[in-house]
N, C-alpha and C positions, 0 to 999 in steps of 0.2 A: 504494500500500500504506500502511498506516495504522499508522507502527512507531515514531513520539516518542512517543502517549499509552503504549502498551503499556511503554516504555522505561520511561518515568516511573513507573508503577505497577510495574516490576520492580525498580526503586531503592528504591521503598518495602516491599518484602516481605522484605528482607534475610534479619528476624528470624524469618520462619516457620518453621514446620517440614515441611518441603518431602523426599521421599524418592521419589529416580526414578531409583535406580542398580541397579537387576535388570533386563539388559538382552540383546538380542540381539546379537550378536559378529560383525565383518566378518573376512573369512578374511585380510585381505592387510594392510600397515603402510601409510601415505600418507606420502608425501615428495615433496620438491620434483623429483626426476628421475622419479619414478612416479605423479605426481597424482592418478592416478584410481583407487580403489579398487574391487577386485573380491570380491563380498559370497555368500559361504555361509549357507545357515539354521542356528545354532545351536541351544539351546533355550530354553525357557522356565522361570525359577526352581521354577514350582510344578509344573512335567509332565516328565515322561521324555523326550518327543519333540516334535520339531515336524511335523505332519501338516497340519493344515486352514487356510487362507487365513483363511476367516472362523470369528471365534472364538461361543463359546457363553455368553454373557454370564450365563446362567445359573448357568456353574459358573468364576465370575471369571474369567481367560485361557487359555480352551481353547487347547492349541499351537496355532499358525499357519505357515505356509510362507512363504519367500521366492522369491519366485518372479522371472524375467529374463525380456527377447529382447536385440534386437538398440536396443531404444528407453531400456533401462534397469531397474530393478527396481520392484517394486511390492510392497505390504505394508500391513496393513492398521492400526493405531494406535487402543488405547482410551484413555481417564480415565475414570475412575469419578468420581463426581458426587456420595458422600456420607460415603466413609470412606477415609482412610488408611492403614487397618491391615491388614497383609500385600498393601502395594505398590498404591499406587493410579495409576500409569500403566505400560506398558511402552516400548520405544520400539529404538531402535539406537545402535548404541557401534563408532568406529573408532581404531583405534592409530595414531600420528601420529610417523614419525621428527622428531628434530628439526628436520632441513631444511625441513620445506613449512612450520614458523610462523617460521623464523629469518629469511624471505624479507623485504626493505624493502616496504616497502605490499602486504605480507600479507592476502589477502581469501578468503572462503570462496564460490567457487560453488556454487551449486543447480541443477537443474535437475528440473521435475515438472511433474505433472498430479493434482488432486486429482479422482478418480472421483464426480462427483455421485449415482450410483445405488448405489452404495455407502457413501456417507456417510450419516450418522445424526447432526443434533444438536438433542439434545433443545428443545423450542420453549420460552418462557415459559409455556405453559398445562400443561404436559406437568410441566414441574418444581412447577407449584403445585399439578399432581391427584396426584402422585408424593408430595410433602414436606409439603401444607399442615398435615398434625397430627401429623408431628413437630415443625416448624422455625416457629412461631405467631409468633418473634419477628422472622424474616429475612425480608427484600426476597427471595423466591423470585425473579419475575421478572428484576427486574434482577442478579442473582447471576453470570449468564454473560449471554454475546450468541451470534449464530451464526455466527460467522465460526469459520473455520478457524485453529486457532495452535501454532505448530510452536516450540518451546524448544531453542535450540542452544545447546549448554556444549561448553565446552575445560576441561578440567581437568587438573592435574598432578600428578607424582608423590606422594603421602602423606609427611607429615613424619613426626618423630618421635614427635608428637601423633596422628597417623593424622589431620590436619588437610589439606583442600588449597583450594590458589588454582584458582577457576574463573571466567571469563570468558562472561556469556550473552545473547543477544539473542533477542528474541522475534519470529514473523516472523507476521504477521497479514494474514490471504487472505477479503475477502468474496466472498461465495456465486458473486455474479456473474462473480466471476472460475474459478470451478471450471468444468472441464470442455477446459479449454484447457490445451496444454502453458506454464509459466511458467520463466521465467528470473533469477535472480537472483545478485548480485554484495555479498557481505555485507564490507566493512573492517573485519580484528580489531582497529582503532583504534576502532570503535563501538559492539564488546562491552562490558559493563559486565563491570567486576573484580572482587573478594570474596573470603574466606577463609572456609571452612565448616569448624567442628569442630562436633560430635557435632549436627548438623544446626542448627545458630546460623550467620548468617552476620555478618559484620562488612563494610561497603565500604570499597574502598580508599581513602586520603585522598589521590592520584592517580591517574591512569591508568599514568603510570611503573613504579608499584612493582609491575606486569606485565610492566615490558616487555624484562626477562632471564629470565622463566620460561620452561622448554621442556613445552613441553603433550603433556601426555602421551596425549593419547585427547580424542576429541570424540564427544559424545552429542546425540541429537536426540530428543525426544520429544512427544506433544500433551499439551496443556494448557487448560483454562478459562481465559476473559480475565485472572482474576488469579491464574493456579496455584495457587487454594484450592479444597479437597475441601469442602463443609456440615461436616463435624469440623472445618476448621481454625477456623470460624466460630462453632460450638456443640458444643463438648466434652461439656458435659455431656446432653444429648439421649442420646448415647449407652450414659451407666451404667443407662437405670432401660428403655429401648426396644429392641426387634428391628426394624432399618430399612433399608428393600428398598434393592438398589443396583441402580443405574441409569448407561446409559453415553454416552460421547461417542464415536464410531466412524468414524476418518477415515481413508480409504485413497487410498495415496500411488501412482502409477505414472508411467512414465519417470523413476522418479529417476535422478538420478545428483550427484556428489559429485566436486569437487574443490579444493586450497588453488592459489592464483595470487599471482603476485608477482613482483619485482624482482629 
């Protein structure tokens, strides 16, 4: 897996402006006596209901279902590709008792399958027939790649600022490996740390000044190699244009979720 450069390009985004907390809700708390959390479909910020697995990209995030067996859940995951406005990814959110981060060598398991017949990401030729006269000044091509990329945050209770510390790693899946169940074992000593108010981030000036936080909820959602929309890139494009959105479409099965540790 391909997760220093991705790191590194997420140390550098600090300051973006970055918004992916309208999310779908796990029914159960994770703790360290309960590890494994059991997941209900909630809703969708902009629909009533959640009905249809695959969404209609048409009318931005048609509800979707979460759907279970006995292998784990599956659920399907967009980014929008050229505007940030009224939420440009959705993704999952679980509540975390203290115990499952309190744990000594604290680690976040995964377990999945990325569906390749259901995945959708858009190619280099597709984003330059999509963008090329709005975006004249952007490397279209190079802007994303194809790999699959999943953004996991731990984040904490809101201060008195409505400010919080969040901890994220980026988990980066090419093509070739889709189709196969995958297993991974993530150290929340390899999360990077940060403090976000009003969508600013600042990095910690150690890893330490995380490590009495109690995480309140962890979130996973997909993302473009460097979690920017085409607006984070070219703002203005947007005041004088009407510009079609286009999506990244990656569906997850056998998931499953758990914290591990000492």
């Amino acid at each position: 897996m391909d997760h220093t450069p991705a790191m590194k390009r997420l140390a550098a985004l600090v300051n973006k402006h970055l918004i992916i907390l309208a999310l779908i809700g796990f029914s159960q708390n994770l703790s360290a006596s309960d590890p494994t959390p059991q997941l209900t479909p909630s809703y969708w910020f902009h629909q009533a209901q959640a009905k249809d697995l695959a969404p209609d990209p048409s009318q931005h995030y048609r509800p979707f279902s979460l759907s279970s067996d006995a292998s784990g859940y599956r659920i399907r995951l967009l980014k929008k590709l050229a505007d940030w406005h009224q939420q440009h990814t959705n993704g999952l959110t679980v509540r975390l008792e203290q115990s499952a981060t309190a744990q000594r060598n604290a680690a976040l398991k995964i377990g999945l399958l990325i569906a390749r017949e259901h995945t959708d990401i858009p190619t280099p030729e597709q984003r330059q027939t999509w963008y090329q006269n709005n975006f004249k000044a952007l490397d279209l091509a190079n802007f994303d790649d194809n790999k699959a990329h999943l953004l996991m945050t731990f984040w904490s209770e809101p201060d008195a600022k409505q400010g919080r510390w969040r901890k994220d790693y980026q988990l980066s899946i090419a093509p070739s490996e889709w189709g196969r169940p995958l297993d991974f074992e993530l150290p929340l000593a390899d999360f990077i740390c940060s403090y976000e108010l009003n969508y600013q981030r600042t990095m910690a000036s150690s890893q330490t000044d995380c490590s009495t936080i109690h995480w309140q909820e962890l979130t996973i959602v997909s993302e473009t190699r460097d979690q920017n929309v085409l607006r984070n890139l070219d703002n203005t494009a947007f005041e004088s244009q009407v510009i079609a959105e286009h999506y990244r479409l990656l569906q997850l099965e056998q998931l499953q979720l758990s914290i591990i540790g000492e």
